[in-house]
C-alpha positions in Angstrom: 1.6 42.5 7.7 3.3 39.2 6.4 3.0 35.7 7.4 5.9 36.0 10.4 5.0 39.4 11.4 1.7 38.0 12.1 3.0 34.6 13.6 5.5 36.4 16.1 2.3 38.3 17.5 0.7 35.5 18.3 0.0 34.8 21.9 1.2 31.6 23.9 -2.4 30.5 23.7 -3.6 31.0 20.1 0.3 29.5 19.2 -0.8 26.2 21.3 -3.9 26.1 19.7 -2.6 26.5 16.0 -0.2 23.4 17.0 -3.0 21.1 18.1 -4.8 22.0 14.7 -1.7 21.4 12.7 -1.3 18.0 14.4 -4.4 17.1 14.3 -4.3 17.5 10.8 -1.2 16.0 10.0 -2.9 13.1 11.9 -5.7 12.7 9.9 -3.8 12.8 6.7 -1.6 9.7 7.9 -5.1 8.2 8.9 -6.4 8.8 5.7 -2.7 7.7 3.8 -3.1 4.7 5.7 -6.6 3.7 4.8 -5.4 4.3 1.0 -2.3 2.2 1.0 -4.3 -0.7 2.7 -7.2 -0.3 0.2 -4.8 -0.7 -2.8 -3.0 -3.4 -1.2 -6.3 -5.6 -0.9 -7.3 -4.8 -4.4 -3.7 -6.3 -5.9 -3.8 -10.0 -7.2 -2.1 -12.7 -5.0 0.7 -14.3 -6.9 -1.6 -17.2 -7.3 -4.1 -15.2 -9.1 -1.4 -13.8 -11.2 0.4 -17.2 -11.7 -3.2 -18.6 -13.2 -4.0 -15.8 -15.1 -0.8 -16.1 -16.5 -1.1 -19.4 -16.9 -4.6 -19.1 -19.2 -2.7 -16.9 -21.6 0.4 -19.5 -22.2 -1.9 -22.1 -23.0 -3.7 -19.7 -25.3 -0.5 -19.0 -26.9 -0.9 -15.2 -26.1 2.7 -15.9 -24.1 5.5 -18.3 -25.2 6.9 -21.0 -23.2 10.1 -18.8 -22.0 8.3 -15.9 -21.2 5.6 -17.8 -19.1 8.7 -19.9 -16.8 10.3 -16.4 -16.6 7.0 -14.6 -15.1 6.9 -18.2 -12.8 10.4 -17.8 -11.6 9.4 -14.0 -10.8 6.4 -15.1 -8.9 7.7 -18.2 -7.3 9.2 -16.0 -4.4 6.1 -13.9 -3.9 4.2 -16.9 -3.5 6.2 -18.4 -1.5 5.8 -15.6 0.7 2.6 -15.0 0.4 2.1 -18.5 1.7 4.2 -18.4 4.5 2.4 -15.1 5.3 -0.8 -17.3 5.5 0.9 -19.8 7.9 2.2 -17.6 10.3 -1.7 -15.9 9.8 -4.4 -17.9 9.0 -7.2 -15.0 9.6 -5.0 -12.6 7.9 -7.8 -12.6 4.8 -7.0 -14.3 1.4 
């Protein structure tokens, strides 16, 4: 007996009841996706992290001058952001 043989026999209440555990499931996944995407996002550098870091290695000559004002125009935006972020939510962590 295949898969839809098998499914089509199902009663209304085993049918409910393999629903529930397929939700409930697809539930906890999201749960769990969420926890992951949130746990990743705390461990990336702020742009001000980056823009220090960044800044160390031009003034040990491991970057040159243009490459080092190209990565601060790149992060200029996110820091702006990430400071406006901080106004608008002052517990919001970093």
């Amino acid at each position: 007996m295949n898969f839809f043989d098998r499914l089509f026999k199902l009663t209304p209440k085993e049918l409910i009841i393999w629903v529930a555990v397929v939700a409930g499931l697809i539930a906890v996944g999201w749960y769990l996706l969420g926890l992951i995407r949130s746990q990743a996002a705390k461990s990336e550098p702020t742009a001000s992290e980056l823009l220090s870091s960044y800044r160390e290695m031009h003034e040990q000559g491991e970057i040159s001058e243009s490459e080092y004002r190209e990565i601060k125009t790149v992060l200029a935006s996110r820091l702006r952001a990430e400071l406006d972020n901080a106004e608008e939510d002052p517990d919001s962590g970093k």
